[in-house]
C-alpha atoms as a printed R data frame, in Angstrom:
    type eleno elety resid chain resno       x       y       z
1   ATOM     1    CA   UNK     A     1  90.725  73.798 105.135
2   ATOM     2    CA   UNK     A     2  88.566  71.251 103.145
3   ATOM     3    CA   UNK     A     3  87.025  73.374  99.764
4   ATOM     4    CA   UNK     A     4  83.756  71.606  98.419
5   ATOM     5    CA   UNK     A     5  84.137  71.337  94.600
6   ATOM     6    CA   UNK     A     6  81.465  73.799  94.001
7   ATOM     7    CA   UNK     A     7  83.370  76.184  95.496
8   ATOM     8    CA   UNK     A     8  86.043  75.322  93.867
9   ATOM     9    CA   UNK     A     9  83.882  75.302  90.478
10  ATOM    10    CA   UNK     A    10  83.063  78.978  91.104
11  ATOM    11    CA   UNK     A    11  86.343  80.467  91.594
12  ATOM    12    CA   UNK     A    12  87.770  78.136  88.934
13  ATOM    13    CA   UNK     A    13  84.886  79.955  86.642
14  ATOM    14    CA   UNK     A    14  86.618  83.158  86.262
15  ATOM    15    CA   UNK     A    15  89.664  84.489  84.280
16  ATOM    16    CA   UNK     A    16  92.428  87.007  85.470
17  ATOM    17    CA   UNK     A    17  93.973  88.285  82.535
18  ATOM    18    CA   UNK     A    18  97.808  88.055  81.664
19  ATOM    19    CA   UNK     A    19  98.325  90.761  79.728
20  ATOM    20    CA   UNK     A    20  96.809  94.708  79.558
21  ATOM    21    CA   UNK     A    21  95.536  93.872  76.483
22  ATOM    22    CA   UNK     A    22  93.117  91.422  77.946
23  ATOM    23    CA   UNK     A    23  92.294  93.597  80.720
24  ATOM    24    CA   UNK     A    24  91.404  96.559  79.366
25  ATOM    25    CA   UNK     A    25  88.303  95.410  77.595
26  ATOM    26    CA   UNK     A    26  86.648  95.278  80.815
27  ATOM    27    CA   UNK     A    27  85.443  97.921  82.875
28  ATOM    28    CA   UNK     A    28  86.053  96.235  85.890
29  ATOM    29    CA   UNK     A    29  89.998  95.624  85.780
30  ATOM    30    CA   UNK     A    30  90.129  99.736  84.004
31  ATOM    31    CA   UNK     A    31  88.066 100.346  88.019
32  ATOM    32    CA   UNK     A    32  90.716  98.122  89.661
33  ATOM    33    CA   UNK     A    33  94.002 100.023  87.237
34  ATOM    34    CA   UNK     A    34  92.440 103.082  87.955
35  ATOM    35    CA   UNK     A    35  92.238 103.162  91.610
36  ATOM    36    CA   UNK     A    36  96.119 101.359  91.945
37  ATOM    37    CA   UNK     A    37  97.046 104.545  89.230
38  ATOM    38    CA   UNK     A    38  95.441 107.393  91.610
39  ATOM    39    CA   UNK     A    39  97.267 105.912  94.841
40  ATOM    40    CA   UNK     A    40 100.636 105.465  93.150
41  ATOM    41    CA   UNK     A    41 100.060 109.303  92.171
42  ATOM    42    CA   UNK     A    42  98.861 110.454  95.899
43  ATOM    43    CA   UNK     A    43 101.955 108.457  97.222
44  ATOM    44    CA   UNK     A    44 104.436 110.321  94.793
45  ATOM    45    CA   UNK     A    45 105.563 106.697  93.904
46  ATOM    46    CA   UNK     A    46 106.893 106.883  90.749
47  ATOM    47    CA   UNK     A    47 107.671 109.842  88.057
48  ATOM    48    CA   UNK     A    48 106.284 109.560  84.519
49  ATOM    49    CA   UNK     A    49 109.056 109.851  81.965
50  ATOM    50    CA   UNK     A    50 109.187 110.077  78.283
51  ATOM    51    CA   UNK     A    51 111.515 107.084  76.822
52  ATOM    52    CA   UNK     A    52 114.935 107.959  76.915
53  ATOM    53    CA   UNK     A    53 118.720 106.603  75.249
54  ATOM    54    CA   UNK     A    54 119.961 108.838  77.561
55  ATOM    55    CA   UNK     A    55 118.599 107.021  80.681
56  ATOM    56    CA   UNK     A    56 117.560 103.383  81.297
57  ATOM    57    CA   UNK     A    57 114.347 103.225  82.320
58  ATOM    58    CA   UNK     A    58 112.581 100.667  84.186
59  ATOM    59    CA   UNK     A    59 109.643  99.181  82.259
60  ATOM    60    CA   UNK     A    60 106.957  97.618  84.422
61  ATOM    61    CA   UNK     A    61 103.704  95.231  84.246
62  ATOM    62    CA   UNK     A    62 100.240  95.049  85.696
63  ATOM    63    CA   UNK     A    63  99.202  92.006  87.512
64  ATOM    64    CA   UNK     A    64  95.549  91.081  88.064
65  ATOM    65    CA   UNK     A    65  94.283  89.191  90.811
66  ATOM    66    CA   UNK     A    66  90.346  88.163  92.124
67  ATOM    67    CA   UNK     A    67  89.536  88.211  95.779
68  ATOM    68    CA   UNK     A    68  87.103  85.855  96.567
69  ATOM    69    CA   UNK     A    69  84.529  85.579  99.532
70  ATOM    70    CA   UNK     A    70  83.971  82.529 101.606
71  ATOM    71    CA   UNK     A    71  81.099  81.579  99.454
72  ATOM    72    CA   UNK     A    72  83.288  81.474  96.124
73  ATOM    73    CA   UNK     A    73  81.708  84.724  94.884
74  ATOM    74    CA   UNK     A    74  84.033  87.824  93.664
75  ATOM    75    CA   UNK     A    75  84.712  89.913  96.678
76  ATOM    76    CA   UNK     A    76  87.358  92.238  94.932
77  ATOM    77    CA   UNK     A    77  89.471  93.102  91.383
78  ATOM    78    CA   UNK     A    78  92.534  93.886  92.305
79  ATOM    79    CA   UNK     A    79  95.247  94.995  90.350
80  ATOM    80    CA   UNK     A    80  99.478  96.368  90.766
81  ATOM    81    CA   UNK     A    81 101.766  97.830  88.681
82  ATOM    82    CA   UNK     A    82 104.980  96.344  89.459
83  ATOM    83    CA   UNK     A    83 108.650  97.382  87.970
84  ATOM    84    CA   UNK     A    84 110.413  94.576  85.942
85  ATOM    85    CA   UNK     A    85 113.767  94.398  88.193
86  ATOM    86    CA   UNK     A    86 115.530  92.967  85.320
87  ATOM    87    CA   UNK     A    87 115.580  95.953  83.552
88  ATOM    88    CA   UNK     A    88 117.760  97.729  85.809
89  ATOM    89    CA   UNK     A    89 121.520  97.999  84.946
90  ATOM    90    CA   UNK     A    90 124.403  97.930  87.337
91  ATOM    91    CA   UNK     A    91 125.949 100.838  87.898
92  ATOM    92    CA   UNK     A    92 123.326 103.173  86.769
93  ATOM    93    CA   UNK     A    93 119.861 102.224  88.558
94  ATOM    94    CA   UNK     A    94 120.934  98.964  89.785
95  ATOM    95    CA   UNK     A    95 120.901  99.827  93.752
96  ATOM    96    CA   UNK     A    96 117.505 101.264  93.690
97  ATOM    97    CA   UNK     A    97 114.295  99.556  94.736
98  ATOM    98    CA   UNK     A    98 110.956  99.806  95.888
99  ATOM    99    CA   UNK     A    99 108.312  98.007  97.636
100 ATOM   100    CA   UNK     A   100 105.071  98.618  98.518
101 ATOM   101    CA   UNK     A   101 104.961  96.790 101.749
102 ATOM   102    CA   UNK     A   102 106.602  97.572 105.183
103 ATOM   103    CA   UNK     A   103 109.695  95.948 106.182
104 ATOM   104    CA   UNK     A   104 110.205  93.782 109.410
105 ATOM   105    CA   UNK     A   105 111.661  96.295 111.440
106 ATOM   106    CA   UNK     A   106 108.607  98.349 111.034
107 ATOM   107    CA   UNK     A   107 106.347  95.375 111.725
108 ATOM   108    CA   UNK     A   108 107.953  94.578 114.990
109 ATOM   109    CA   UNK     A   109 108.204  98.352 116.237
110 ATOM   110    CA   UNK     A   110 104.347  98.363 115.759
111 ATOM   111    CA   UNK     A   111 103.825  94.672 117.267
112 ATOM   112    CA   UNK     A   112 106.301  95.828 120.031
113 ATOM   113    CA   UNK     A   113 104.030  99.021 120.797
114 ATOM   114    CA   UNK     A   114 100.949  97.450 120.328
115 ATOM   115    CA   UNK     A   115 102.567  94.783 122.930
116 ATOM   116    CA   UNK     A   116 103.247  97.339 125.486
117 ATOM   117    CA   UNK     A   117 100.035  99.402 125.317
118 ATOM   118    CA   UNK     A   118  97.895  96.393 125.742
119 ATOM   119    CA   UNK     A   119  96.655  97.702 122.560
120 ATOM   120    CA   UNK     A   120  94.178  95.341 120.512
121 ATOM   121    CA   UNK     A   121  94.238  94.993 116.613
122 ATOM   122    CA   UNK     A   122  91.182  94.501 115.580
C-alpha cells in the first residue's frame, strides 16, 4: 500500500496521549474511557477493590489509540484499560489472566461452522 505524504501529514498531525493525565483534559478520550469503563462493567470484567496489604492487587493502564479513515481523517478514539502482568506474584495471582479477545479454538469452531453452512461473513 503506497501512502501519499499528505496522508501521511494528517495522521502524523495528531497526538495519542501516554499517560491519563494527558488524556483526561479532553473530552474526547473521557467519551472513548467512558464507553471502554461501561462495557468492562456490563461484562462483569473486573471487581473494583480498595488497596489492600492483605492482597496484591493488579494495577493497570489505559492505552489510547486513533482510528483513521482512508482519507487520513479521525474515524475513531479508542481507548483500553489493560492489567500490568508484572504486577502479579507467583503463587498468589500469578496463574490468572485475562484477555479480551477470543482464542483460536473459538475462531476455528466459528470458521468451521461458517464453512459448513455455506454461511457468508459479511
Amino acid at each position: 500500500m503506497n501512502l501519499n505524504k499528505s496522508l501521511l501529514a494528517k495522521i502524523n498531525n495528531h497526538n495519542e496521549p501516554s499517560t491519563f493525565k494527558e488524556a483526561y483534559k479532553h473530552a474526547y478520550w473521557m467519551d472513548a474511557m467512558m464507553l471502554e469503563y461501561k462495557a468492562l462493567m456490563k461484562n462483569g470484567t473486573w471487581d473494583l477493590v480498595l488497596d489492600s496489604t492483605a492482597k496484591n492487587v493488579i494495577r493497570n493502564k489505559w492505552i489510547y489509540k486513533i482510528n483513521y479513515n482512508l482519507e487520513g481523517e479521525i474515524k475513531k478514539y479508542k481507548s483500553r484499560l489493560v492489567a500490568k502482568g508484572v504486577t502479579q506474584k507467583y503463587g498468589v495471582d500469578y496463574e490468572e489472566k485475562f484477555s479480551l479477545v477470543g482464542n483460536m479454538a473459538m475462531v476455528r469452531l466459528i470458521h468451521s461452522l461458517l464453512a459448513s453452512q455455506d454461511w457468508k461473513v459479511l
